[in-house]
C-alpha positions as CSV (number, residue, x, y, z in Angstrom):
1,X,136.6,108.3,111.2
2,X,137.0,112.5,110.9
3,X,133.4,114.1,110.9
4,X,132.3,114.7,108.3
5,X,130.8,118.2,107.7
6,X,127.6,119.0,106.2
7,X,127.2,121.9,103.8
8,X,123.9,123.6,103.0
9,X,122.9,121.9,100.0
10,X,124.0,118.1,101.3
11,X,121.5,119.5,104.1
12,X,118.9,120.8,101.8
13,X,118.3,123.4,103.9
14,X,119.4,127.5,104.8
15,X,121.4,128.7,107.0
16,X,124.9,127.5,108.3
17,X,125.5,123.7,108.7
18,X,124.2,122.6,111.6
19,X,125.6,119.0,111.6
20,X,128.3,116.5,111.2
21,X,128.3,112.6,110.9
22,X,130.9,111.6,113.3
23,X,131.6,107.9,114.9
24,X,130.3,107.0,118.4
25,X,131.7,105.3,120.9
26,X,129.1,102.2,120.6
27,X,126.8,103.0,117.9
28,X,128.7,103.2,115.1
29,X,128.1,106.9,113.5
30,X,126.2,109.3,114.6
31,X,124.4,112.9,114.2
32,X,125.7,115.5,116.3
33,X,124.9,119.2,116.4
34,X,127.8,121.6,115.6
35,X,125.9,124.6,117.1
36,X,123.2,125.0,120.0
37,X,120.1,124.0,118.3
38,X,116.8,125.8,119.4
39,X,113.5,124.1,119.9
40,X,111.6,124.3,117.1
41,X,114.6,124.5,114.3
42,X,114.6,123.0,111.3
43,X,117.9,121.0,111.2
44,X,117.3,119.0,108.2
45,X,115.3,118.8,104.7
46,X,116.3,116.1,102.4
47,X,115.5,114.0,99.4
48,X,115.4,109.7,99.4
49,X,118.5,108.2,98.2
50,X,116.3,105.9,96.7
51,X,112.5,105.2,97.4
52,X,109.8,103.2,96.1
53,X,105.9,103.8,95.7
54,X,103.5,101.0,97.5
55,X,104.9,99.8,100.2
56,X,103.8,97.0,102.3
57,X,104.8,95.8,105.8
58,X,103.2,92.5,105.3
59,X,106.7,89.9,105.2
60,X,105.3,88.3,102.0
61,X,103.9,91.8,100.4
62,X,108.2,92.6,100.7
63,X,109.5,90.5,98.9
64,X,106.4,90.1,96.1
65,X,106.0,93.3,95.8
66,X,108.5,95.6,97.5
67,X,111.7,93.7,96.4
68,X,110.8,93.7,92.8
69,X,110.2,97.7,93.3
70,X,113.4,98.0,94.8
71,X,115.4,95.7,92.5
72,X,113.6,98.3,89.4
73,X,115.2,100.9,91.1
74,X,118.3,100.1,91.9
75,X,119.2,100.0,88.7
76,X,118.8,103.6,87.7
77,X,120.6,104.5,91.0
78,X,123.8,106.6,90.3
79,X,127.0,105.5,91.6
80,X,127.8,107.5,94.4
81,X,124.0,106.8,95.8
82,X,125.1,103.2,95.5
83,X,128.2,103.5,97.7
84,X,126.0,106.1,100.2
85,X,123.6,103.2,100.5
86,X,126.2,100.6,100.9
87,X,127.6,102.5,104.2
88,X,124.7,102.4,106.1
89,X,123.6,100.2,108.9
90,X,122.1,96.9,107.7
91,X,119.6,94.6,110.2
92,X,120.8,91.2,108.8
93,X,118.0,89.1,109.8
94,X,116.2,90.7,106.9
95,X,118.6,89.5,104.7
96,X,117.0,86.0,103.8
97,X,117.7,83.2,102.0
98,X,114.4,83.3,100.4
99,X,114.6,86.8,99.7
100,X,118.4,86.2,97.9
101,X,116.5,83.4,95.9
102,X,114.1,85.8,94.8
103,X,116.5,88.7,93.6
104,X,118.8,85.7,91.5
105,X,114.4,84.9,89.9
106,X,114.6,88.5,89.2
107,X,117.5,89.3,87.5
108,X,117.4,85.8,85.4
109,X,113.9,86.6,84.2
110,X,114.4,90.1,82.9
111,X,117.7,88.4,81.2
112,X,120.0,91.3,83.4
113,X,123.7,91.9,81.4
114,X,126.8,93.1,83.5
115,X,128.2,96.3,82.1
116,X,129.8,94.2,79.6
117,X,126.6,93.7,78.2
118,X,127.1,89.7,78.9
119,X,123.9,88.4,80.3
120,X,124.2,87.3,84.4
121,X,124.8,84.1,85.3
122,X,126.4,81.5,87.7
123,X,128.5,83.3,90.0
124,X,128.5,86.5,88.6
125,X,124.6,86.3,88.7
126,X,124.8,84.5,92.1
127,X,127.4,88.1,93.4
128,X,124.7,90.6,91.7
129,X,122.1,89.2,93.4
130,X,124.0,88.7,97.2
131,X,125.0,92.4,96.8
132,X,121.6,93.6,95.9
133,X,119.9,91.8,98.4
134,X,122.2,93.6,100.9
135,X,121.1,96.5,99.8
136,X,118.1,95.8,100.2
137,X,118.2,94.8,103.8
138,X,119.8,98.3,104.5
139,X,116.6,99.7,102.5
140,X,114.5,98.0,105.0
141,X,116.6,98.4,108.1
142,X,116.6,102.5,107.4
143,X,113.6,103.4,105.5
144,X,110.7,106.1,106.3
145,X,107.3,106.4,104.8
146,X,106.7,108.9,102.4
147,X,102.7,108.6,102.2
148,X,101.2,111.3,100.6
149,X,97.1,111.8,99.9
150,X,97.5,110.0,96.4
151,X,100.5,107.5,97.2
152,X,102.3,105.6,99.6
153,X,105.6,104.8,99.7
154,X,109.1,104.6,101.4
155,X,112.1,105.8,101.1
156,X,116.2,106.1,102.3
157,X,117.4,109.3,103.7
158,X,121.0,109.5,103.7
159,X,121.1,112.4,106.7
160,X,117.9,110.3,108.6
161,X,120.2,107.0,108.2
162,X,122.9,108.2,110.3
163,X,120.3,109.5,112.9
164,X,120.6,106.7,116.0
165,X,117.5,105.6,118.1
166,X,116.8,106.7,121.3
167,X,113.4,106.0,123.9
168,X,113.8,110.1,125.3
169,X,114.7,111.4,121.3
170,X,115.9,115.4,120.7
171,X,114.5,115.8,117.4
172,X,111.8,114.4,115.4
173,X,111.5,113.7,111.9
174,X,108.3,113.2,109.3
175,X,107.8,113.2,105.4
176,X,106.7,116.4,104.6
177,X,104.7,116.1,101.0
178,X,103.8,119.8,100.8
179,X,107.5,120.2,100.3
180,X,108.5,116.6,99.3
181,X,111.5,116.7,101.8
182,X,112.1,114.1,105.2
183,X,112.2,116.9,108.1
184,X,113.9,116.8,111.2
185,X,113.7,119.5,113.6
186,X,114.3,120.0,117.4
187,X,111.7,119.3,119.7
188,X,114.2,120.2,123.0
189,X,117.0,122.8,123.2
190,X,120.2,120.7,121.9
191,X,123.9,121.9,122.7
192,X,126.5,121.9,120.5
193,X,128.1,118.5,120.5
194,X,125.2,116.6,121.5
195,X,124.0,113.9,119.4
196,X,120.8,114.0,117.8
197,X,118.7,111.1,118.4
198,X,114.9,110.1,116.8
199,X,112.8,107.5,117.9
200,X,112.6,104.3,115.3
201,X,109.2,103.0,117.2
202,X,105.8,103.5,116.2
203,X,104.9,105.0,120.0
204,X,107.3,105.1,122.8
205,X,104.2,104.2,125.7
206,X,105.6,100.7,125.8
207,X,107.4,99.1,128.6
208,X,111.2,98.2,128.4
209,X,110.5,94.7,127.6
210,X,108.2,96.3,124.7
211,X,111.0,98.0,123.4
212,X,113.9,96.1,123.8
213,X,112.1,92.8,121.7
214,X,110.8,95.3,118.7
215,X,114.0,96.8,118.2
216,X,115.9,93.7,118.1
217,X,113.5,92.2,115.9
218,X,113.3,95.5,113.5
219,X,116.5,96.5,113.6
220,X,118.6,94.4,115.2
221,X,120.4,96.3,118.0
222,X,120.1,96.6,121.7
223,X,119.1,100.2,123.1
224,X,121.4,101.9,125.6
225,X,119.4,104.7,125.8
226,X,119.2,106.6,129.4
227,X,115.3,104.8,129.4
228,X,116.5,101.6,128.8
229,X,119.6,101.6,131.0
230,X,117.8,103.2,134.4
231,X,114.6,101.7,135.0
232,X,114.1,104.2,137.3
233,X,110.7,105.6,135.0
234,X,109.8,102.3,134.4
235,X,106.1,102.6,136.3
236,X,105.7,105.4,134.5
237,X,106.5,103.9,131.4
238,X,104.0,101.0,132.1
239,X,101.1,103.6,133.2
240,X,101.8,104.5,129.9
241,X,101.3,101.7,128.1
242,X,98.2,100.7,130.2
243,X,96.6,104.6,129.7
244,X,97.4,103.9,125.7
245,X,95.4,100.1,126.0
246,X,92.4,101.6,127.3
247,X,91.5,104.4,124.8
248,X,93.3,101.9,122.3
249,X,90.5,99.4,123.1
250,X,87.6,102.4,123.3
251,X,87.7,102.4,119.6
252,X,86.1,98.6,119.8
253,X,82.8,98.4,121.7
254,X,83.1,94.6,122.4
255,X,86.0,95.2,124.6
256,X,83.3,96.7,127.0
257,X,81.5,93.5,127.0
258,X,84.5,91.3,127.6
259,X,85.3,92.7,130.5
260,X,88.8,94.7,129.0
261,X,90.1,97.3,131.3
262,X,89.0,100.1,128.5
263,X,87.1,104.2,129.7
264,X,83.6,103.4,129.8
265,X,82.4,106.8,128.7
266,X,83.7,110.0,127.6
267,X,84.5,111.4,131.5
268,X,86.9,108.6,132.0
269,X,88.7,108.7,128.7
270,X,89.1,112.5,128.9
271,X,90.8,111.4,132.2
272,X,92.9,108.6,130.9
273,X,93.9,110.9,128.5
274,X,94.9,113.7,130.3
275,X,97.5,111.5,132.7
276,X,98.9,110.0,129.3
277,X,99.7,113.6,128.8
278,X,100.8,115.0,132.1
279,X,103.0,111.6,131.8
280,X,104.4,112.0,128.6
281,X,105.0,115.9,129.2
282,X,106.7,114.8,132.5
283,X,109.2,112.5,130.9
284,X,110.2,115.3,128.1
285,X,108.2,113.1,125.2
286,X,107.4,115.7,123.3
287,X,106.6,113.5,119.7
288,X,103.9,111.7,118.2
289,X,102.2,110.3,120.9
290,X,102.1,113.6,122.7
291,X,100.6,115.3,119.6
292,X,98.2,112.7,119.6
293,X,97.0,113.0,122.8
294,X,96.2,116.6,122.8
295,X,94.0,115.4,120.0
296,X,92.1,113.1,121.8
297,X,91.7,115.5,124.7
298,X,90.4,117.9,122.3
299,X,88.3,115.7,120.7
300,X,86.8,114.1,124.1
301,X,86.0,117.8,125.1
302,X,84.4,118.6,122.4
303,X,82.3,115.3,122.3
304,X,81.9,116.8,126.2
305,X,80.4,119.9,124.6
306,X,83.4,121.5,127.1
307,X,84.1,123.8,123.7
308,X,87.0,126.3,125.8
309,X,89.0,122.8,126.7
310,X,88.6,121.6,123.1
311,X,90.0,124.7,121.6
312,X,92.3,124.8,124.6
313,X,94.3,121.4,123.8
314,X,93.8,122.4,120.1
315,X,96.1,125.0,120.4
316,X,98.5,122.7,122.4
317,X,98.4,120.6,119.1
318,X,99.7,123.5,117.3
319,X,102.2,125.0,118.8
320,X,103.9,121.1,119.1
321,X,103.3,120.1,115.3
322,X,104.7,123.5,114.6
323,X,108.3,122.2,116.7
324,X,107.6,118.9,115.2
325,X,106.8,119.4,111.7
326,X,106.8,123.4,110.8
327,X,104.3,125.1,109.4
328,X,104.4,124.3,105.9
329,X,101.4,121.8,106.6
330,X,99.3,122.4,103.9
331,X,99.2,118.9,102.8
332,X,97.8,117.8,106.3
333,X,94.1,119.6,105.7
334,X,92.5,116.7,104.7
335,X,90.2,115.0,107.5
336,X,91.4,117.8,109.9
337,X,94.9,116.1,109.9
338,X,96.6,119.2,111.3
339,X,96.4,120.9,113.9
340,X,95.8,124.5,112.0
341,X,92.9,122.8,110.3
342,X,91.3,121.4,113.6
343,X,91.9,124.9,115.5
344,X,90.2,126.7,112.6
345,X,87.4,124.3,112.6
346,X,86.9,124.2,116.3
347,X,86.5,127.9,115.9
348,X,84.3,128.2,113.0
349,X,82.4,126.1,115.5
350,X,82.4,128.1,118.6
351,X,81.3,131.5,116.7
């Protein structure tokens, strides 16, 4: 397959292209950068293919809830969305039985014609509904939330889609609802050629084993990233995971009581806390978790009444989201979601 070269407004952003869809060697296509990328850069702001509003994650919330949503929807979807939705990469196991039962319920209840205007039924109702239950399992095997402070809700990103997983990602991308776009920006220094890479997994302090059995199950691939393929960080990795299980289990005070390895006080999860981040900056994991855990070092500080290490790791938080995100953040103020709203705070605080 040629690249395919992106122009400004397929980007939805300024500036010169700074990517092409091009095929891999093993993972089908890719992202890959057609300039050096800077740290910090915006490489992408786009709009859903296709999204719907109150999403669930709960198996039988999908296809009650989220399948009839999508089935809605797909009907008002143009043509060439339709094909752009039909290329991408599709986790089969999603693809049910049940669920192609339950798009064949749909259609025959709301009496669905062909463009004929003949009603479906037999095969051609028994086609409609295989192909739209495809589709749906690409919906599910590529979408991103879109929760905003009024909705939630999910959508396909037809830049994000071609975006392949890796444990030690490049770039990192987020719903941004002050601007209603899916960003993607550079949270290392990419080259030109290198493929971009995002990570598909909720947090990345997990183990290999961790990894390997939620991707498979999610998406249905196996990772070859460098992570995955030299175990070589693999204690690190599972000092990780074992930092992240004891302030994980903090938040419940019964832990304590049952004997859970969890930080007893405030001293020892400001210490677990700060190895999760020495770790995470160590392996070049700067996402998510890292974010988060400048948060919780800030927050443990304050709770300290250390007020100089609070505002200290609250400017850490900011100058990441600001590589992560940008700064058009307005719409994280509420509860002191961002870190320009902490940092303010913090220093309302400390005057």
């Amino acid at each position: 397959m040629p690249p395919v070269r992106l122009c400004d407004s397929e980007m939805g952003v300024q500036g010169p292209g700074l990517v092409e869809v091009r095929a891999t060697s093993s993972m089908g296509n890719g992202l890959f950068a057609t300039h050096d990328i800077s740290r910090g850069t915006r490489v992408i702001a786009e709009v859903p293919i296709l999204a719907i509003s109150n999403v669930s994650s709960l198996e039988q919330d999908i296809l009650e809830r989220d399948l009839p949503a999508f089935c809605a929807a797909l009907q008002h979807l143009p043509q060439a969305d339709l094909q752009n939705l039909g290329h991408l990469h599709c986790n089969g196991l999603h693809n049910t039985t049940e669920m192609r039962q339950k798009v064949r319920q749909w259609y025959r209840d709301r009496g669905t014609t062909d463009a004929n205007g003949d009603i479906l039924k037999g095969k051609k109702l028994q086609d409609f509904a295989k192909s739209t239950a495809k589709r749906f399992a690409i919906f599910l095997s590529n979408r991103v939330e879109m929760s905003t402070n009024e909705t939630d809700g999910s959508g396909v990103f037809p830049l994000h889609s071609r975006m392949n997983h890796s444990c030690i990602p490049n770039t990192h991308s987020a719903y941004n609802a002050s601007i209603q776009r899916l960003t993607t920006h550079a949270i290392r220094d990419i080259q030109a050629g290198e493929q971009l890479t995002t990570s598909y997994l909720e947090t990345l302090c997990q183990v290999f084993q961790q990894r390997k059995r939620m991707i498979e199950r999610d998406w249905g691939f196996v990772c070859g990233c460098h992570a995955c393929t030299d175990l070589s960080d693999e204690p690190l990795r599972r000092r990780m995971s074992e930092l992240g299980q004891r302030l994980l289990l903090r938040r419940f005070p019964l832990t304590v009581t049952l004997g859970l390895p969890v930080a007893r006080d405030d001293h020892e999860a400001l210490r677990d806390a700060e190895e999760l981040v020495a770790l995470l900056e160590h392996l070049g994991l700067e996402g998510m978790d890292l974010r988060r855990m400048y948060r919780a070092c800030s927050n443990y500080n304050l709770d300290l009444g250390f007020m100089q290490g609070a505002v200290q790791y609250a400017q850490k938080e900011l100058e990441l989201e600001r590589c992560m995100l940008g700064t058009d953040t307005a719409h994280l103020q509420g509860e002191m979601g961002g870190a320009e709203f902490w940092l303010q705070l913090l220093q309302r605080l400390n005057n």
